[in-house]
N, C-alpha and C positions, 0 to 999 in steps of 0.2 A: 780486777784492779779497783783500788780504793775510788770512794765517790762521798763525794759532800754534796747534800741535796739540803737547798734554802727552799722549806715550805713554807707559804704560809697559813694560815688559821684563822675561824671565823673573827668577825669582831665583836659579834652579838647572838646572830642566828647561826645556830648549826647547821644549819639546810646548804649555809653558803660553803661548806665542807665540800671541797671538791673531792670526784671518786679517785682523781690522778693522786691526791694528796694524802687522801686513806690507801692507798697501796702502795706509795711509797713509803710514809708511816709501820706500814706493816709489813714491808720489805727488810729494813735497813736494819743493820745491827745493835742501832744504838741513836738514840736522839736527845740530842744537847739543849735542854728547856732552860728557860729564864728564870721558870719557878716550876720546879719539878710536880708541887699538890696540884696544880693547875693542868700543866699538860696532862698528869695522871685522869685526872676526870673526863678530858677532853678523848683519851684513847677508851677509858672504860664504857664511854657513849658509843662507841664504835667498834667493840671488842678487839680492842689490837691491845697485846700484851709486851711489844717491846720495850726495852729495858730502858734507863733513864738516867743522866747524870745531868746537875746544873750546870746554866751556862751564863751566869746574870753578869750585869755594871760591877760588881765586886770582885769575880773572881776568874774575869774572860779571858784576862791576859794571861795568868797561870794554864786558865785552860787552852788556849791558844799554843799556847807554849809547846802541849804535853801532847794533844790530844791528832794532831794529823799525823806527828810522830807516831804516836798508836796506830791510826789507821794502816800506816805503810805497812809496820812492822806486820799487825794482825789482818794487814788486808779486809779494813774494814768499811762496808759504808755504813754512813753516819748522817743524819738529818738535824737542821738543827730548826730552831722552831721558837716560839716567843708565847707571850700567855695572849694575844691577839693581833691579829694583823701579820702583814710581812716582815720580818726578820732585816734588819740591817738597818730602818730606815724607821729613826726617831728611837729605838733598841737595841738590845743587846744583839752580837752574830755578827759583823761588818771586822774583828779581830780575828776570829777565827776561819771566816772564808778567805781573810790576806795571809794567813800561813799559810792554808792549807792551798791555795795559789802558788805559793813560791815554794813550795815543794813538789810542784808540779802533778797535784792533786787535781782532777776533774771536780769543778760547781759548777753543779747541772738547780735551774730555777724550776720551783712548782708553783707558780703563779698562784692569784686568790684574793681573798679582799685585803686594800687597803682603806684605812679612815681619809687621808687626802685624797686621792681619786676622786669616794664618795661623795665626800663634800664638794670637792670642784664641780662631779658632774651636776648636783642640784644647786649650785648655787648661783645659776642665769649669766653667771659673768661672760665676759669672752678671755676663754683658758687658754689661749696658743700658748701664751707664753707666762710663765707663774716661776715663784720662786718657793722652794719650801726650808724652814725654819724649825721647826720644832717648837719643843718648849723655849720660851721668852726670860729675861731676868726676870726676877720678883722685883727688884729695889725701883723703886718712883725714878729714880737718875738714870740708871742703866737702862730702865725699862723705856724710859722716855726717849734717851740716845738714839738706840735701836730702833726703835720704829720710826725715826727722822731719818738714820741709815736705812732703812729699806726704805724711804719712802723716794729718797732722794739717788736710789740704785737704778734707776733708769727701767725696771720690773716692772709692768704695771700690778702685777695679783701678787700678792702673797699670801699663805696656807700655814698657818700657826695650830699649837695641840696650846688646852688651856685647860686647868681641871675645875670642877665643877663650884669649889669653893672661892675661885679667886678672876671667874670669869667675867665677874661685872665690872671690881675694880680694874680689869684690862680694856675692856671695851669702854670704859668711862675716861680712859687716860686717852685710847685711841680717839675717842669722841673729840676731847682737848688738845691733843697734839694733832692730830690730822684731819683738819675741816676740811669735808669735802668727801671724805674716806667712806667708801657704802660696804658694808658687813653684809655677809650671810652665813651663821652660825648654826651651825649645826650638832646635834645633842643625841645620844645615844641610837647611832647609827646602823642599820638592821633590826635593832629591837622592835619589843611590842609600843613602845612612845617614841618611838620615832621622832624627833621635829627639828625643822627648818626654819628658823626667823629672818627674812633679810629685809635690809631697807638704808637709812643712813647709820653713821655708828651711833648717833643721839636716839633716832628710831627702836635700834636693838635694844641699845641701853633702857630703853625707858619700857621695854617688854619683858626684859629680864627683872628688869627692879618689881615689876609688878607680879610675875609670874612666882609663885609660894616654893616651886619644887624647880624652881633655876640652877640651885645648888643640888640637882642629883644629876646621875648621867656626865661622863667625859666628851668634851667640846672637842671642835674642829671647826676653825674659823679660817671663811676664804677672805681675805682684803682689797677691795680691786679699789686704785690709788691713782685713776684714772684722771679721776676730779679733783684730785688733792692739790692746795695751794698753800705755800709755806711762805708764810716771809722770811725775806735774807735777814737772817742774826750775826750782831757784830762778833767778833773775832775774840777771846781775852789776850790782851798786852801784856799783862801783867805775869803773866805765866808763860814760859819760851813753847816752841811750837812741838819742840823735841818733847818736853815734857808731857805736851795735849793728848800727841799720840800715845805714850806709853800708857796715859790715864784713861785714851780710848779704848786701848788694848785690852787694859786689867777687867773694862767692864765688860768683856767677851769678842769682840771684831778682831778683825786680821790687820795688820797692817794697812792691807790697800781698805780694807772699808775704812779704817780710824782715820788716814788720808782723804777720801771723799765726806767724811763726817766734818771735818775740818774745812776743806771748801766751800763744803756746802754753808758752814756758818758766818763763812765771810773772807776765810785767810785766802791772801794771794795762793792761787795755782802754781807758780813758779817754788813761792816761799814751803808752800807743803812738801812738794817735790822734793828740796832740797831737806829738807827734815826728816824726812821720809828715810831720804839716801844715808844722813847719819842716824838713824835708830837701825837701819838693818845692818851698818857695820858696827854699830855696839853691841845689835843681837848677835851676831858674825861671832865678832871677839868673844863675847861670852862663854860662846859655845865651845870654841876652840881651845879656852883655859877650861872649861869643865872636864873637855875630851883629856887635854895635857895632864890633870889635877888626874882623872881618872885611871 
């Protein structure tokens, strides 16, 4: 019977190649890579010869579509796999393990390194409880937003990806939007330069600005918002509340965050509520003339 196996792959050191995850690799019929040149090197280190179709951000949903339909038919199993780390989480793979679910297809996990984990576990925090995020906006507004919205999520940790070009003006905006905020950033995780910086986000910032080779290596930054103190920001009048939220929305949040983004900057709790209640029967109706239209 068909099987979908979510392995995943070192992030740095191949050592961290589990032997469960080379014989699954080397079992399965076929494995669905992010970026085909990649997994191929990754199997040639290992002699496994199994075959290969991509699975990236561009074109999962076709493959989603097509490909657990294959399995059934050809009674296949299939792995899928990303160019590092776990599969589903901040990557491509999370389409095609929900097809291949409701088709009543067995995912079976092959555990292995992830970059958040790693970072949590060195980062001294206290991780009960953390929230993960991913990549961040670029834009100063968005970006600013959002990290007021998590700050003010009731989470104390948060675990953000940041790439190596663009991680100081993050931590520098972090520095000025959340006094109080202690970072511990972490930079090519299992490799041979390994490193760990924590302290305040002004601390980081001002190690990174200094540090010549800041900009090599993909970050992983834990946020613990423990100490964080924001003051209440007034509300805009000028703008209707209905409107705040759909401009919260655009910048990436969900409804209920762009609702607590709005609180938190001063609007009556009653008053968002009820804003709140008419943007999701506008969303509502939207949907239902698209469906009609359709």
């Amino acid at each position: 019977m068909a099987r979908l196996y979510v392995v995943a792959t070192p992030i740095g050191n191949l050592s961290d190649m589990t032997p469960r995850a080379i014989d699954t690799l080397r079992a399965v019929d076929l494995i669905a890579a992010e970026d085909t040149r990649v997994t191929r090197a990754l199997l040639n280190h290992f002699g496994i010869d199994t075959p290969c179709v991509s699975n990236h951000q561009h074109n999962e949903a076709q493959r989603a579509a097509s490909l657990p339909r294959r399995m059934l038919e050809e009674d296949l199993d299939v792995a899928v796999v990303t160019d590092a780390g776990t599969p589903c989480i901040s990557d491509p793979g999370s389409a095609l393990v929900r097809e291949a679910a409701l088709l009543g297809i067995e995912v079976v996990a092959v555990p292995g390194a992830t970059a958040m984990a790693c970072a949590l576990s060195v980062s001294g925090f206290d991780t009960r409880t953390f929230a993960f995020y991913g990549f961040l906006p670029r834009q100063k507004k968005e970006l600013r937003d959002r990290l007021l919205s998590i700050a003010r999520s009731g989470v104390p940790v948060a675990v953000v990806h940041e790439s190596p070009h663009r991680v100081i003006e993050l931590v520098r905006t972090i520095a000025k939007t959340l006094p109080g905020c202690a970072v511990s950033a972490s930079c090519d995780l299992t490799k041979r330069f390994e490193k760990t910086i924590r302290g305040t986000a002004q601390e980081v910032l001002a190690l990174l600005e200094e540090n010549e080779k800041a900009e090599k290596g993909e970050y992983c930054l834990v946020l613990d918002m423990s100490g964080v103190t924001l003051e209440a920001q007034e509300a805009r009048p000028d703008i209707s509340l209905e409107a705040q939220l759909l401009e919260e929305m655009l910048s990436g949040l969900d409804l209920r965050q762009a609702a607590l983004a709005l609180t938190g900057r001063g609007a009556k709790r009653n008053d968002v509520y009820r804003a709140r209640m008419h943007v999701q029967r506008f969303l509502e109706d939207l949907t239902d003339a698209a469906q009609r239209d359709g």
